[in-house]
KOLGU-142402 format. One record per residue (C-alpha): x, z, y negated; chain. Coordinates in steps of 0.2 Angstrom, whole numbers, plus 5000, padded with zeros to 4 digits. Layout:
N
SITE  east    up  north  ch
SITE     X     Z      Y   A
...
This chain:
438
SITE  east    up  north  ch
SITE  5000  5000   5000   A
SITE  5008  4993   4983   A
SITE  5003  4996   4967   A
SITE  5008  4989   4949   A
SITE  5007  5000   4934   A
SITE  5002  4990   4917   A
SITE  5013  4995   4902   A
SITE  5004  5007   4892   A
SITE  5003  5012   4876   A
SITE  4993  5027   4874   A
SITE  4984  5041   4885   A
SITE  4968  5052   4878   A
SITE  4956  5062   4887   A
SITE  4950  5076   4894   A
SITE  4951  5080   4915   A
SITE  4950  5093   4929   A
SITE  4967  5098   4938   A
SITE  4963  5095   4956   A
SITE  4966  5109   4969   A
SITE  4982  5116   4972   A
SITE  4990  5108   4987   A
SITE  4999  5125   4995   A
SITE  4987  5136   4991   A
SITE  4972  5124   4998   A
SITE  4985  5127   5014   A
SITE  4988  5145   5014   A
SITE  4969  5148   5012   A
SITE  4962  5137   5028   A
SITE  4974  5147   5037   A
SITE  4971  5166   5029   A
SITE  4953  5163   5029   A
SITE  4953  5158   5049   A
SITE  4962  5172   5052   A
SITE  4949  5184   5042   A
SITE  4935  5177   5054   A
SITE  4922  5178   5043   A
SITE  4908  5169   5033   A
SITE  4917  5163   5018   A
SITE  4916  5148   5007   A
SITE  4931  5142   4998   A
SITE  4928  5128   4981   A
SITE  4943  5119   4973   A
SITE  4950  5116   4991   A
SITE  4960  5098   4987   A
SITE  4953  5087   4999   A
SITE  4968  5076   5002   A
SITE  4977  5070   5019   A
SITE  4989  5086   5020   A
SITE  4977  5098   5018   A
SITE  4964  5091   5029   A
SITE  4978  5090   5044   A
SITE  4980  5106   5040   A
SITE  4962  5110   5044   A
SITE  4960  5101   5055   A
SITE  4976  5109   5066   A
SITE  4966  5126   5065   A
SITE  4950  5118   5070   A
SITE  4960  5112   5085   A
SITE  4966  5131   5090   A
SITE  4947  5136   5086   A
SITE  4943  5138   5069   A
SITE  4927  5137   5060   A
SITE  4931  5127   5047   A
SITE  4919  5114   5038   A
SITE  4925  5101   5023   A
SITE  4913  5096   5011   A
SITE  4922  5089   4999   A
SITE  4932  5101   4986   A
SITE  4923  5114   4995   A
SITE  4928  5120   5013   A
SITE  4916  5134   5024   A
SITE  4922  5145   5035   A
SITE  4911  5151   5049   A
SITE  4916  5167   5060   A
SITE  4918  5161   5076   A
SITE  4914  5174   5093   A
SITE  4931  5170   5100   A
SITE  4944  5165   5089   A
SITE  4961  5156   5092   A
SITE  4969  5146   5108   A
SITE  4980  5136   5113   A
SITE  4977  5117   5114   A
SITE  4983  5105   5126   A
SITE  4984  5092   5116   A
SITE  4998  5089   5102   A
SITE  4992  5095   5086   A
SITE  4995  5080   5072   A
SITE  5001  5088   5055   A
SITE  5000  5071   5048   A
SITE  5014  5071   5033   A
SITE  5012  5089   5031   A
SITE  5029  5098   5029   A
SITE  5020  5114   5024   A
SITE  5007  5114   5037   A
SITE  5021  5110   5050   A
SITE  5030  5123   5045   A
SITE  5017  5137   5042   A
SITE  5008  5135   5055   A
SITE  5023  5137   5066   A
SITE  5025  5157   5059   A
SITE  5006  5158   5059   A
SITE  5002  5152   5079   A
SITE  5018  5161   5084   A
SITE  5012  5177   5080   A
SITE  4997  5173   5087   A
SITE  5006  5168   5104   A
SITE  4997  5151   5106   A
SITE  5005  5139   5114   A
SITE  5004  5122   5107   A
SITE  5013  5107   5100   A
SITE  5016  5102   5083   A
SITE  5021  5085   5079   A
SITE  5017  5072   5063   A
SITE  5018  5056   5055   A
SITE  5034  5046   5054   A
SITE  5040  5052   5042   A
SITE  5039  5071   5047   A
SITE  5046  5070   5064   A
SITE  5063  5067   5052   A
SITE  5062  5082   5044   A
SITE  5072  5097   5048   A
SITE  5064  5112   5056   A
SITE  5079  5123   5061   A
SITE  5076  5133   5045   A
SITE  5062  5140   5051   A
SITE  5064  5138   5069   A
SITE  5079  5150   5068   A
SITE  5072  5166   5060   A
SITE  5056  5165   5069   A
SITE  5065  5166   5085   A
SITE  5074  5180   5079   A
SITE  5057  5188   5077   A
SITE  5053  5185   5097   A
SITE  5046  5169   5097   A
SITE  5047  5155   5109   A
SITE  5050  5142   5101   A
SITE  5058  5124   5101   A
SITE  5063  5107   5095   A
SITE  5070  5092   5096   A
SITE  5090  5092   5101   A
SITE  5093  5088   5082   A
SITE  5080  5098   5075   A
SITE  5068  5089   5072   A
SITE  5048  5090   5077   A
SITE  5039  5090   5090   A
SITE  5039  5109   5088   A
SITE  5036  5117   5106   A
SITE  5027  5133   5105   A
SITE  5025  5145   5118   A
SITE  5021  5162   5120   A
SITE  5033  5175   5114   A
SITE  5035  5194   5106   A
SITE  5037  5198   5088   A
SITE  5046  5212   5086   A
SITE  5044  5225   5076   A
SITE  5052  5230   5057   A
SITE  5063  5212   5057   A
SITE  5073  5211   5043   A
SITE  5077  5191   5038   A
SITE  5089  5188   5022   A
SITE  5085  5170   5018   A
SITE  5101  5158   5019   A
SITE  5092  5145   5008   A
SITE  5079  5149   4993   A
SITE  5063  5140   5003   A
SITE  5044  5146   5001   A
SITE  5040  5138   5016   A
SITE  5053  5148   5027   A
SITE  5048  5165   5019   A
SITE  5028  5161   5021   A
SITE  5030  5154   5039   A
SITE  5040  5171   5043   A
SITE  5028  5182   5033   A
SITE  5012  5172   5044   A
SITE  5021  5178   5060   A
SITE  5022  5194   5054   A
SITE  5004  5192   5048   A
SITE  4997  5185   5062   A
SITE  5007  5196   5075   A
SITE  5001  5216   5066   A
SITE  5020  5218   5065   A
SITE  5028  5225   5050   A
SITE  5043  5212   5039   A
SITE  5056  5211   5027   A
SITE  5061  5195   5017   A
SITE  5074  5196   5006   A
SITE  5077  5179   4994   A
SITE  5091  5177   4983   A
SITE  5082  5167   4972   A
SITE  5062  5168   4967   A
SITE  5050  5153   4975   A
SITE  5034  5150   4974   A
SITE  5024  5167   4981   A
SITE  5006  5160   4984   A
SITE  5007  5169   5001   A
SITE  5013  5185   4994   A
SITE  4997  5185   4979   A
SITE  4983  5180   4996   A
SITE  4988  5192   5006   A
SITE  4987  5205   4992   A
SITE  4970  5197   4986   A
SITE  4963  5200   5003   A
SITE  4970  5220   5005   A
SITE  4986  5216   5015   A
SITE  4997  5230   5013   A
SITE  5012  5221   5006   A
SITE  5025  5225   4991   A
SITE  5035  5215   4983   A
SITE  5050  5224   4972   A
SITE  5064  5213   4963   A
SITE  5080  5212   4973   A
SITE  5096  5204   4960   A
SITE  5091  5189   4953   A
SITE  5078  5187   4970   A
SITE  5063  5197   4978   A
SITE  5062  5208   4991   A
SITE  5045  5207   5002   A
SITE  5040  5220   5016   A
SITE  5025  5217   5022   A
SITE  5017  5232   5035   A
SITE  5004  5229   5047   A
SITE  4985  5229   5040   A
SITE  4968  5220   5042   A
SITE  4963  5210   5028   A
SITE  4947  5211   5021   A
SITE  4931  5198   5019   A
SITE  4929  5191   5004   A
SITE  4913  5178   4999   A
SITE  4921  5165   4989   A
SITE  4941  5161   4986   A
SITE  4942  5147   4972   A
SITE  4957  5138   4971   A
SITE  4969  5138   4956   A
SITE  4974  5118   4949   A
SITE  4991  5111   4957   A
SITE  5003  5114   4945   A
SITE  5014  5101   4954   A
SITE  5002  5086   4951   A
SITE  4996  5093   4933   A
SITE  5016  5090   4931   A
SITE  5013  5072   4932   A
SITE  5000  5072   4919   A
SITE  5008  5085   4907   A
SITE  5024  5072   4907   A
SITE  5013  5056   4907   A
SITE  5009  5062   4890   A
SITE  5024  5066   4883   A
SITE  5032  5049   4886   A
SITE  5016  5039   4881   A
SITE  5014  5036   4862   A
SITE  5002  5043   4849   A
SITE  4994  5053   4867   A
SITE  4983  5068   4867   A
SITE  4978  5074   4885   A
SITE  4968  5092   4888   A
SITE  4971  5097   4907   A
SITE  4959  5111   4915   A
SITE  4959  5124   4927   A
SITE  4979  5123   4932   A
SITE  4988  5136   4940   A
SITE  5000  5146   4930   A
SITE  5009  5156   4942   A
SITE  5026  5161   4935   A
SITE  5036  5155   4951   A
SITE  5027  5136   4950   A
SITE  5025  5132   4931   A
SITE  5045  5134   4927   A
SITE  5042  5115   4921   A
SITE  5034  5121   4905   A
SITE  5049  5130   4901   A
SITE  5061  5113   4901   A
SITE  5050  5104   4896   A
SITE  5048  5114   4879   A
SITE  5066  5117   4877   A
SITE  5067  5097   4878   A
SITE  5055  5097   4864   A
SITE  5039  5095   4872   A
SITE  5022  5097   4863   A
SITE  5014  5109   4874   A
SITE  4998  5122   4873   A
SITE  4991  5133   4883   A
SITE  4972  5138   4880   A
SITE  4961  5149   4891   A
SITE  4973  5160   4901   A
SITE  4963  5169   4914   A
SITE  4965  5176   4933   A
SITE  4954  5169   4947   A
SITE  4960  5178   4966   A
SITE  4973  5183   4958   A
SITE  4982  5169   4953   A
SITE  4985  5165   4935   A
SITE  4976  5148   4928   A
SITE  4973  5140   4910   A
SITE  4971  5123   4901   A
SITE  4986  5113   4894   A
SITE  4987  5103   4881   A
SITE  4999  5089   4878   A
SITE  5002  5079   4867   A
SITE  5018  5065   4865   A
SITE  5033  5073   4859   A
SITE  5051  5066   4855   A
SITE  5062  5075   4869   A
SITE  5078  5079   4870   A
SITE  5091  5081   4884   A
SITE  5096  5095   4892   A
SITE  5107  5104   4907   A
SITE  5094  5109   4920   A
SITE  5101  5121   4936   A
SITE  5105  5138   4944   A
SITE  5090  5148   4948   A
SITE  5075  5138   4941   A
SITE  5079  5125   4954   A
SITE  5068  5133   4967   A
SITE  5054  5135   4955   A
SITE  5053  5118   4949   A
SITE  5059  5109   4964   A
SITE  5045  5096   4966   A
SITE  5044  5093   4950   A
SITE  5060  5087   4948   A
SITE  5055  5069   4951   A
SITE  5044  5066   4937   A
SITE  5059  5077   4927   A
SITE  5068  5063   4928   A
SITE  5055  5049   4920   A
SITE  5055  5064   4907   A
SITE  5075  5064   4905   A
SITE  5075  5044   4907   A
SITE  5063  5045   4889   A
SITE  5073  5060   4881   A
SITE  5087  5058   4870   A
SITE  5104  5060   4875   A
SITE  5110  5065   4892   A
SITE  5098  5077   4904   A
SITE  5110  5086   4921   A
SITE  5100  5092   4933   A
SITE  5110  5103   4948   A
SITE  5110  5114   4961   A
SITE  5096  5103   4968   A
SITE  5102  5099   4985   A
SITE  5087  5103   4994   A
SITE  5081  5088   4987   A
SITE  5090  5080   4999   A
SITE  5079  5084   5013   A
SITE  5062  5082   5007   A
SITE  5049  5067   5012   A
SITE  5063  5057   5007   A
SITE  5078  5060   5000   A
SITE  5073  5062   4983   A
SITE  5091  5062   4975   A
SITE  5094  5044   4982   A
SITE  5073  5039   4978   A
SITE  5076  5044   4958   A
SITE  5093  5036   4956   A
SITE  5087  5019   4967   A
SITE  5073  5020   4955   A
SITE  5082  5023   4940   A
SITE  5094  5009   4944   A
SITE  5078  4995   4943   A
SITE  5073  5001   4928   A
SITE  5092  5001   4919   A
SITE  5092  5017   4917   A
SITE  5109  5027   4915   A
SITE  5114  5039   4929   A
SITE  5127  5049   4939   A
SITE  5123  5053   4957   A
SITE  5128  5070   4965   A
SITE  5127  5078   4981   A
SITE  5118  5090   4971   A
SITE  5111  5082   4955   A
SITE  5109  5068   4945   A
SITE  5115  5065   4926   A
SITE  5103  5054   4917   A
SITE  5104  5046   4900   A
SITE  5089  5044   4889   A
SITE  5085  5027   4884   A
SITE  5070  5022   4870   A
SITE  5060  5010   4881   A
SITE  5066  5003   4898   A
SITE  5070  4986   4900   A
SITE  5066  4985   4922   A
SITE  5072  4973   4933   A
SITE  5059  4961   4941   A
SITE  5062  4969   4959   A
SITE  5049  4982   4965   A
SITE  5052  4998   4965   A
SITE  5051  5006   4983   A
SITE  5044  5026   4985   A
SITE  5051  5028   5004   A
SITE  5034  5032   5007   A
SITE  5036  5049   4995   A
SITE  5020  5055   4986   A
SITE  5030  5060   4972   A
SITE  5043  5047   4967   A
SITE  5029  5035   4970   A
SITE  5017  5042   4956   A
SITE  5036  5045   4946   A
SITE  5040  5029   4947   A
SITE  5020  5022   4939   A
SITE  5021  5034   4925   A
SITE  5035  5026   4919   A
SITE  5025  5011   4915   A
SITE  5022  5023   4900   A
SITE  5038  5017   4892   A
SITE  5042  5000   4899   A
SITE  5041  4984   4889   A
SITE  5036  4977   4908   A
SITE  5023  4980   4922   A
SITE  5032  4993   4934   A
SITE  5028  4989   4952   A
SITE  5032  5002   4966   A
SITE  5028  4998   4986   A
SITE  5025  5010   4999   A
SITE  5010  5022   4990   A
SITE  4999  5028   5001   A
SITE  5006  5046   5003   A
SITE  4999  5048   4986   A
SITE  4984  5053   4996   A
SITE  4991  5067   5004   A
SITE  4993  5077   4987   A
SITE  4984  5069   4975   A
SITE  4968  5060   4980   A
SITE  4961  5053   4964   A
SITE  4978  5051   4955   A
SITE  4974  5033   4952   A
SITE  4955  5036   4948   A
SITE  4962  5051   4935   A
SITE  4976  5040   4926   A
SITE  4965  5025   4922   A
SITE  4951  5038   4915   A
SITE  4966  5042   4903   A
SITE  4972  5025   4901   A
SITE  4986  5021   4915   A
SITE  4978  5006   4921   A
SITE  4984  5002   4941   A
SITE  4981  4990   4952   A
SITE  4984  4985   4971   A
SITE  4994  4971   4975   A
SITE  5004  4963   4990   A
């Protein structure tokens, strides 16, 4: 699936952030745990999600989609293990929770996914949770199908994290969850902590207490409690595209609703303010105890800056549409001590700078970072633009049409889907018109 981007000129409008991708995740899987009538609204009723769901459905959930609204029904027996893999689709946090969260449950199963996933490493978390007792396996080099088979958690594991990495410490704190066995996570450097703010929401008994520049998390066994209705904060992650969509674009106003403000997601706002970004936020408020406001953005003369350390693991999917931000700036943009990039749906270091290359933008490739220099309007090559099938350089990569004096054309977008369902229907509401070609 290929799209062409037209070059734009302006973006105005007012739009609704769609559900948050990881939290949409975390609560299918809390929710089926809790085993009772619930409904959850805002759920984001993309492809990763939905595999998710549908995973748990496998195993014996009650679990029913309607749209942005998901209903949970309490099932007489919950939880067992399937004879049949369990497709994850593209999902690298479904693959990787639900390997903590079944573990701890003892259910045997298989976990495998699209092409794409079954490249992607798993030894990260494979390794810790089999410290905890669990029987678990994969490929010689790492690599899914995960085998799972029944094992024993063991009690008051301590786990200091090697790599900063929310999806290690969720999947190990699911186990733990999952299991009644009590946990200690230790991170050096703060990641996102949806998992941390549900289980609280729902009366887990977990602290979390600061630990040098990182977190420590112990979490002690508990039931959590029903709850009615969970609603689910914006994705900061895809409001990123939009808030930088109209920063590039010229004489741009955008208002974007109901986006999750958590501290260890919305580092982006920061940068992108010390770049010199016109940014407001209106309507703070908390909703299941996640934070959430409107932003407001308008299009702003940007600077270059240097970008690393320990902000990294907050902003780290964002960094892609940083870089059509630094390509727009003035002067020269660093980003470092982003290595982990390196082993995401593609490897995003090599996406941005092969991107960057057809649209004649300066860069310096590192093996952990890119250099970019800021250019006034780019001047792309004719040659598409390829996403390596990567949700996020893909929608990168048509934003850019914001500042190109040509049409931008990028192949391979059909993962868009699994993040952000009505990317292309929400852009050309603002302006960004897209079409299908090929």
């Amino acid at each position: 699936m290929n799209f062409l981007a037209k070059n734009s000129a302006t973006l105005d409008g007012e739009i609704r952030c769609p559900g948050d991708k990881s939290i949409s995740q975390r609560i299918v899987m809390i929710s089926s745990l809790i085993n009772s009538d619930m409904k959850i609204s805002g759920f984001l009723n993309g492809n990763d999600p939905i595999s998710t769901a549908n995973a748990l459905i496998q195993v014996g959930a009650g679990i029913k989609i309607s749209g942005t609204d998901v209903i949970i029904k309490k099932q007489d027996s919950i939880f067992k293990s399937s004879d049949q893999p369990i497709d994850l689709g593209n999902s690298g946090t479904g693959i990787r929770l639900l390997m903590g969260f079944l573990a701890g449950l003892n259910i045997k199963a298989i976990l495998t996914g699209d092409e794409s996933l079954i490249k992607r490493p798993m030894r990260r978390v494979t390794d810790p949770l089999t410290q905890m007792g669990a029987d678990i396996s994969t490929t010689d080099i790492g690599t899914p199908p995960v085998e799972l088979n029944s094992g024993n958690i063991i009690n008051d594991f301590l786990y200091k994290m090697p790599i900063s990495s929310a999806q290690v410490k969720s999947s190990i704190l699911l186990a733990a969850l999952t299991s009644k066995k009590k946990v200690t996570v230790i991170e050096n450097k703060i990641t996102r902590d949806h998992t941390e703010k549900m289980i609280d929401y729902f009366g887990g008994d977990i602290q979390v207490e600061t630990y040098k520049n990182g977190r420590k998390i112990i979490l002690n066994p508990s039931e959590l409690q029903p709850r009615q209705n969970y609603n689910v904060a914006g994705d900061f992650s895809s409001a990123s595209f939009l808030i930088v969509a109209g920063l590039i674009a010229k004489s741009s106003n955008i208002l974007i609703k109901n986006v999750g403000l958590n501290k260890s997601r919305s580092g982006l706002l920061n940068i992108l303010k010390e770049m010199g970004a016109n940014i407001k936020i209106h309507n703070q408020q908390e909703s299941c105890n996640e934070k959430i406001g409107d932003i407001e953005v308008s299009s702003s003369n940007l600077n270059g800056i240097e970008i690393g350390g320990t902000i990294i693991p907050n902003i780290i999917d964002e960094i892609p549409i940083l870089s059509i931000a630094a390509a727009a700036a003035n002067g020269k943009t660093i980003i470092k001590d982003a290595k982990e990039l390196r082993v995401k749906e593609s490897d995003r270091l090599e996406a941005i700078a092969a991107g960057l290359g057809k649209l004649n933008v300066p860069f310096e490739l590192y093996e952990d970072g890119i250099q970019i220099s800021g250019v006034n309007e780019l001047s792309p090559d004719d040659d598409e633009i390829d996403s390596y099938g990567d949700h996020r350089i893909a929608m990168s990569f048509l934003i850019s049409s914001l500042i190109s004096k040509k049409d931008i054309r990028v192949k391979n977008c059909e993962n868009i889907y699994t993040s952000f369902p009505n990317f292309f229907e929400l852009m050309g509401d603002m302006g960004l018109k897209m079409e299908r070609y090929g």
